[in-house]
N, C-alpha and C positions, 0 to 999 in steps of 0.2 A: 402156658409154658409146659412143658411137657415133661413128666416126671423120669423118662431115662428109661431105659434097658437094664439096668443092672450091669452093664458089661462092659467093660474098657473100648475104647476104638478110635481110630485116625483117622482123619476125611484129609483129602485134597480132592483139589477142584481148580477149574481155569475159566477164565471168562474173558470169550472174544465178542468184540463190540466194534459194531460200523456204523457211519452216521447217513441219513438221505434226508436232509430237511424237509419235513422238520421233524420223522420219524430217525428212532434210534432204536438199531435192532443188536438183540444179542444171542448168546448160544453161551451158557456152560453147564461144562459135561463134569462128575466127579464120581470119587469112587472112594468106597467108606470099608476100611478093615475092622471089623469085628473080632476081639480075641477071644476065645473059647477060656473057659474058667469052670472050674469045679462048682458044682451044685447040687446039695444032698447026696455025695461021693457020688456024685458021678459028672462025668466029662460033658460041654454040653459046648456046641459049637454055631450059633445061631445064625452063619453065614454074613456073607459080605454085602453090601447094599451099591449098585450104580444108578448114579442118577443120570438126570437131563431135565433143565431149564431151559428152554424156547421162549423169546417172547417178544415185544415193542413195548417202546416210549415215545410216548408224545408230548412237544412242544411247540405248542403256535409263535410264540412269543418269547423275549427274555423276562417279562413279566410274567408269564405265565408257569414258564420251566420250574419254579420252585414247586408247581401243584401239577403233579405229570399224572398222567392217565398210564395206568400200566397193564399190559395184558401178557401174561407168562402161562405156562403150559409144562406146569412140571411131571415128570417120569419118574417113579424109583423101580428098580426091578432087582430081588432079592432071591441070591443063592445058598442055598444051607439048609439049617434049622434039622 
């Protein structure tokens, strides 16, 4: 678990998803506001973060779909600081 930033911030995010048997592919893309806050008087703005998840799932079976094989490829790229 990851102990935070210290900083207030909003994320939205969308997640488009298409199926090709018995692979299921997705794409979501999101974008995280960071608010600037006072810190030892002084102003500190640590910038905004966009992401990107790419990735597949796989199911052989409806037996199987409970235990998916997942391979994702995430992206953050961070403005600021």
């Amino acid at each position: 678990m990851s102990p935070g930033s210290g900083f207030h911030q909003l994320q939205a995010g969308l997640t488009v998803v298409t199926r090709e048997d018995p692979l299921v592919f997705f794409v979501a893309p999101s974008y995280s506001w960071v608010f600037e806050r006072e810190k030892n008087g002084t102003n500190v703005d640590p910038g905004d973060t966009i992401g990107l998840k790419v990735g597949t799932l796989l199911a052989a079976s409806p037996e199987t779909s409970r235990f998916r094989l997942r391979l994702a490829l995430p992206i953050r790229f961070a403005k600021g600081l």
